[in-house]
N, C-alpha and C positions, 0 to 999 in steps of 0.2 A: 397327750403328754408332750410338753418342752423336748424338741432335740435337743440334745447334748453337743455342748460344743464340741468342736474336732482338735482347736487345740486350744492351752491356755497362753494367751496374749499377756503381754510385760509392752506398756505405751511409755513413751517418750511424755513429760509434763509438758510443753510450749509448742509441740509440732506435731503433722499428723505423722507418727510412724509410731508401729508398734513391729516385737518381735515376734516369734514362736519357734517351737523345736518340738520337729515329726517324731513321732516313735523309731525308735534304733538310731538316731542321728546325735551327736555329739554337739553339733555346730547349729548355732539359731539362723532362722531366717530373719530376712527381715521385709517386710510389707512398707512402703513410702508411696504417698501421697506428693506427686510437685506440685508447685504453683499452678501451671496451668489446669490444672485438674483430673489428669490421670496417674493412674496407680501401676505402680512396679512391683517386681516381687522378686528376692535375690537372696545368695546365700550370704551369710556375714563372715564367716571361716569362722566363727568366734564359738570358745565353747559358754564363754561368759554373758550372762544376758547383762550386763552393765555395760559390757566391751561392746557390744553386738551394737544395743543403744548407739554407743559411742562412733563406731564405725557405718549405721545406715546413717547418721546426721552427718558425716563427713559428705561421704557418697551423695546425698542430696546436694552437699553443696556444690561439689566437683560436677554432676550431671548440669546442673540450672547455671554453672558457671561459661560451660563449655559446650551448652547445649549438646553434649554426648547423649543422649537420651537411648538407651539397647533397644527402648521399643518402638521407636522411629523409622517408617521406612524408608529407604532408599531411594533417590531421585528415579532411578531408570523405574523402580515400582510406582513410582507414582505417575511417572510421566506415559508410561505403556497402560495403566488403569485409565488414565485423560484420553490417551488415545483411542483404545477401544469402544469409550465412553462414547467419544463422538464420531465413530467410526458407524456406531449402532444408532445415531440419533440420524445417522443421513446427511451430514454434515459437507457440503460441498467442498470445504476448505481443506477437510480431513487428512486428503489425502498431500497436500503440500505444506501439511502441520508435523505429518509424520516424515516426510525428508526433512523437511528444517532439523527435525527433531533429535532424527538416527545420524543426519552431518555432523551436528555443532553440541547439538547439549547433552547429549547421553552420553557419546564421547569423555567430554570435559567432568559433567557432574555427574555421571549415574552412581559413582560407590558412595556420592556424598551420601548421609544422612540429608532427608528433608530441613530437617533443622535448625542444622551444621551453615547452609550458603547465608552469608552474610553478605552487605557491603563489601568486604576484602573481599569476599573468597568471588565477586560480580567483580571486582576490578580485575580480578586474577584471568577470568575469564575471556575479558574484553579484550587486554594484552594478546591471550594463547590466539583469538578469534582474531584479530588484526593480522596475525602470523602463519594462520591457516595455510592461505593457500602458496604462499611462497616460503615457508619452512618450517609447517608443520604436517599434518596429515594428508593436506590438500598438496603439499608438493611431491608426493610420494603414488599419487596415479595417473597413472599414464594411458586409462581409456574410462569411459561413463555410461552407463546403462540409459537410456531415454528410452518410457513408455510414450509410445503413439495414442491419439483419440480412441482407434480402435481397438487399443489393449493389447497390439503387437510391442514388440520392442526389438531394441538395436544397439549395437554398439559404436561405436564414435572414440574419437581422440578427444580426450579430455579437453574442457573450454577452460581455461584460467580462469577463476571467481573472484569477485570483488574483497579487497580487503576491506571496505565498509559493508557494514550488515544488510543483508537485503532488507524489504519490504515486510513484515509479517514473523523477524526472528522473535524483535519482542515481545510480540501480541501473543506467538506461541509459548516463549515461557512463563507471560505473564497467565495465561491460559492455565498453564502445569500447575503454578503454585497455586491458582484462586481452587483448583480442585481440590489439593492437599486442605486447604482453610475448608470449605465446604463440606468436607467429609472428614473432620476433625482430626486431620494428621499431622496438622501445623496451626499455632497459635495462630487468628489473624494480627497480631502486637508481631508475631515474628516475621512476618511478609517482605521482604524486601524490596527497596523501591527500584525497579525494573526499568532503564532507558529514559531516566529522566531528560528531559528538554534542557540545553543547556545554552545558555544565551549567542547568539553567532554575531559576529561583527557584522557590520555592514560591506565591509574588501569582502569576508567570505560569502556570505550570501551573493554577492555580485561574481565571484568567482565560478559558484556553482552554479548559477542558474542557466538556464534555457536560452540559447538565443531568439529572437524573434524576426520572422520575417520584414519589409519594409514594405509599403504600397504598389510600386512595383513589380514586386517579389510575388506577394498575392494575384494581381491581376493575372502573373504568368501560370500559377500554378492552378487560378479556377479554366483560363483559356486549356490551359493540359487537358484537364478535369472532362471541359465542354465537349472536345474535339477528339474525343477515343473512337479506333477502329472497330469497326462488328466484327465478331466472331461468327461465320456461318455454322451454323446446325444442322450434323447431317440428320434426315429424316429419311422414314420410310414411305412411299407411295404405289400401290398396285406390284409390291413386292422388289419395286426396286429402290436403289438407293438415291437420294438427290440431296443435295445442299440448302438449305433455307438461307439464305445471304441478307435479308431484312432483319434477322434475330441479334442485338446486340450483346457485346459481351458481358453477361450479366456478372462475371465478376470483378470486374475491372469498373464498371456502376454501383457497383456495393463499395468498391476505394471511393469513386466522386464522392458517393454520398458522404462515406464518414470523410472524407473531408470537408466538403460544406456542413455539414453536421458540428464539429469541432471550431471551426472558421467562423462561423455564425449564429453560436452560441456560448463559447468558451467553457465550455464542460470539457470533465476530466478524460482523457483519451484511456480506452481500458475499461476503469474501474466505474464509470459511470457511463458510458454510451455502452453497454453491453447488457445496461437493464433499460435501455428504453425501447421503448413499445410505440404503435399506432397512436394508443389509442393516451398516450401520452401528453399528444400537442391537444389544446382549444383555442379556439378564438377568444380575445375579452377587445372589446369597445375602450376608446378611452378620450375622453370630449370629441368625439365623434372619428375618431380613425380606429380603425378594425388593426388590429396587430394578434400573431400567434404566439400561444404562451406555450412553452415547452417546463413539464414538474418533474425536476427528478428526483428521484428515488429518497426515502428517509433509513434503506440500508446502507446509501452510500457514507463516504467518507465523513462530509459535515450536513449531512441530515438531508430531511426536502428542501428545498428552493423553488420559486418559479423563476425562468429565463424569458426574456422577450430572442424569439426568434429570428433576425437578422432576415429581409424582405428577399434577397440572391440567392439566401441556405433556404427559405421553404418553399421558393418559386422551386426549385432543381428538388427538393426532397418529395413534392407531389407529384414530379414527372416523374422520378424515379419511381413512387408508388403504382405506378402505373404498368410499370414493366414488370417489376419486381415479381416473385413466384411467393411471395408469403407479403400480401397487403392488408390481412384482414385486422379488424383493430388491434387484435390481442398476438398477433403478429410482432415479432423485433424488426426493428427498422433494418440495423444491421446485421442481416442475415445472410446463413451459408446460403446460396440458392439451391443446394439439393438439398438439407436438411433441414433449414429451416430456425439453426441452434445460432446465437449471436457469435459474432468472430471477432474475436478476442485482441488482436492486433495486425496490423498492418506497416508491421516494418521494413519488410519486403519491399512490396509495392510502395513502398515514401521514399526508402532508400533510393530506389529505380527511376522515379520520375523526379527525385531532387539530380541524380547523377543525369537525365537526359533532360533537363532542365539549365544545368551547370551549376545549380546552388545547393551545393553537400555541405557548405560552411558561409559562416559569417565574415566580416572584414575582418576577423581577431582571428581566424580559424575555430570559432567554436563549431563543431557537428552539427546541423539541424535534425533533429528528431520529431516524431508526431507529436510530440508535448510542445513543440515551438508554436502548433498552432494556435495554443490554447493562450501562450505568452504572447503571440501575434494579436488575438482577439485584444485580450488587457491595451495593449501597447497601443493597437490602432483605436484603439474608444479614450483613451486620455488626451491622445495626440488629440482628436477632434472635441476636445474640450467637455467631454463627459464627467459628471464627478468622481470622484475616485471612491467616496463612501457608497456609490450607487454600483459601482464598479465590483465593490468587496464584497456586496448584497449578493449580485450574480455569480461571481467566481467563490462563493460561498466560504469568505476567510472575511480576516479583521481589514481597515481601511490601511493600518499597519505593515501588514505582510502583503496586501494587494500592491503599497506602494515598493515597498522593498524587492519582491520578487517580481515584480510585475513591472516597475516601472523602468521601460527600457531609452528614456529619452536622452534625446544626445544634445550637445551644442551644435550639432550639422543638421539635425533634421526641424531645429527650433528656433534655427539661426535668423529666422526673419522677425518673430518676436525677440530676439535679443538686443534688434538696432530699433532701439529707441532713443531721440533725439536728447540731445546735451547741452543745452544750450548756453549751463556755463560757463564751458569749457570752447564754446564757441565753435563747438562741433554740427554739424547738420546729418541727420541721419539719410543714410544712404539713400539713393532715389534706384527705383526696380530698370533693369533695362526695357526701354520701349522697345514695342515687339514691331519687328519689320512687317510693314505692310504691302500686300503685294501689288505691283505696278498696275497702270492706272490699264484697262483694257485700249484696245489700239480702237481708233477711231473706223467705222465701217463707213463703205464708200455710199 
């Protein structure tokens, strides 16, 4: 036997809505259908089923007008389900997804509706997030919780935060929303477009970028690099205590490396020398000279590459292998020597030997940072007349951005190519000073 319908329906001729009215209720409901393709269900206050009609067809239009949708969830639901998500998937990032997360966007958006953030309500955003830390939320604390490696924590006086966006805000909300779309809580037509790339001028690109060190400058920093003190190792022997004074400081050799590592190869400082391994480098032949290729990673930023190894960074990188406490292939090059785990930055240590070096800044006063070495590599491979599309092969960008970020040539250090003769101007180009020779030896008797 046919069940019995539970109620009798009165549809709308042109749309999907129909009404109904429960037993003992006065007022119809009504059933609507939106575009995107889910269904609601609400009361119409109406006792009239022609009113009722009348009023779920407004109401569809007013929900799809204004994306009000009641049965949309809210950002902070959506972005704590993302989170969880990959909290459980093992997700390394996970854990600096959910600070970005609980700083900046739950804050701002959690009571949105998922469906509600548009364009506007992302400009709105960007504004509150430039204001953050000087007059908004962020100016308002005055100490910060930091978890340590070990899952200790501590308290500290709050560091000032950048009014531009870290590394990884977008990537997390862009993260938030593709869940919502994936588990059908958001149209993918409704997705907002998240941190679009906006064209920079060329004064700004040059403004922001990295300085780089000069020829010079390098030679002094691999001599630093060369010539580090040993650390003696106390040891134990027939129960007593003695010093090993041969055992060099193996963490102060872990700084050489990544910096010949960086220096002579121009990979990304951080995000890319933190996945390289042993067993990373190979020899390839090439019309008969042997050179070492170094592949990095197709998780990093712009995919695999292969790098030619620079002959000073792997002369010093197989010595170091040699001492090192973790050389086996599948070993990180850059590694903690009691753990074993890659070490992630070395700002300390660059800071320290650019200040007992003297070179904490460029002739403009710009900072040297550990990314200058990587702007150092670019710089000194154009200056010796490398190509610059071969340039952006390795530094794994367009020949475009290689030259714009990369390109740090000046009229002082190009200046001997610039004096080319004029001859119709009746100019001669300059002649180099002849170099003093040293006096003739004294005649022996």
């Amino acid at each position: 036997m046919a069940r019995a319908k539970r109620f009798e329906y009165v549809y709308a001729e042109s749309e999907p809505i129909a009404v109904y009215q429960r037993a003992g209720s006065r007022f119809w409901q009504a059933r609507i259908t939106l575009t995107n393709g889910k269904s609601i269900a609400v009361s119409t206050q109406q006792a009239d089923p022609q009113k009722a009609l009348q009023w779920a067809h407004d109401h569809k239009i007013r929900i799809e007008a204004t994306d009000q949708d009641p049965t949309a969830k809210t950002f902070k639901k959506v972005a704590e389900a993302w989170l969880k998500a990959i909290e459980a998937e093992g997700s390394k990032s996970a854990a600096a997804y959910r600070t970005v997360a609980e700083r900046y966007h739950i804050p701002f958006f959690g009571t949105y509706k998922i469906t509600q953030i548009n364009q506007q309500v992302l400009a709105e955003y960007e504004r509150w997030r430039k204001d953050y830390w000087t007059k908004g939320p962020g100016s308002k604390l005055k100490t910060e919780t930091i978890v340590r490696k070990d899952g200790k924590e501590y308290v500290r006086a709050k560091h000032l935060g950048s009014t531009e966006k870290a590394y990884g805000e977008d990537t997390t909300l862009r993260g938030i929303f593709k869940y919502a779309v994936d588990h059908d809580m958001l149209p993918a037509s409704k997705m907002p477009v998240i941190g679009t790339k906006k064209s920079k001028s060329a004064k700004l690109i040059k403004a922001r970028r990295h300085p780089a060190f000069n020829k010079e400058q390098v030679e002094k920093i691999l001599a630093y690099c060369n010539t580090q003190p040993s650390s003696p190792k106390k040891i134990m022997r027939d129960g007593d205590l003695e010093m090993d004074l041969n055992r060099p400081n193996l963490d102060r050799q872990v700084f050489s490396a990544f910096v010949h590592l960086v220096l002579g190869t121009g990979l990304r400082p951080g995000r890319e020398h933190v996945q390289i391994k042993w067993k990373h480098f190979r020899a390839a032949t090439t019309d008969g000279v042997e050179h070492q290729i170094l592949k990095i990673a197709p998780t990093t930023k712009t995919g695999e590459r292969d790098i030619r190894c620079d002959t000073f960074a792997m002369a010093h990188l197989m010595a170091f292998r040699s001492l090192s406490n973790f050389n086996k292939d599948d070993d990180f090059v850059i590694a903690d020597q009691l753990t074993g785990k890659p070490v992630k930055d070395f700002k300390r240590q660059f800071n320290t030997m650019c200040k007992a070096l003297g070179m904490e800044t460029d002739v403009h006063g710009k900072k040297f940072v550990p990314y200058s070495m990587r702007h150092t590599y670019a710089t000194l491979k154009l200056e010796a007349g490398v190509d610059i599309r071969l340039i952006a092969i390795i530094m794994g960008n367009t020949p475009e951005v290689a030259h714009a970020h990369y390109g740090h040539d000046s009229t002082v250090n190009r200046a001997n190519e610039l004096a080319t003769d004029l001859d119709y101007l009746g100019l001669k180009k300059p002649k180099a000073k002849p170099k003093k020779r040293p006096p003739p030896p004294e005649p022996t008797a």
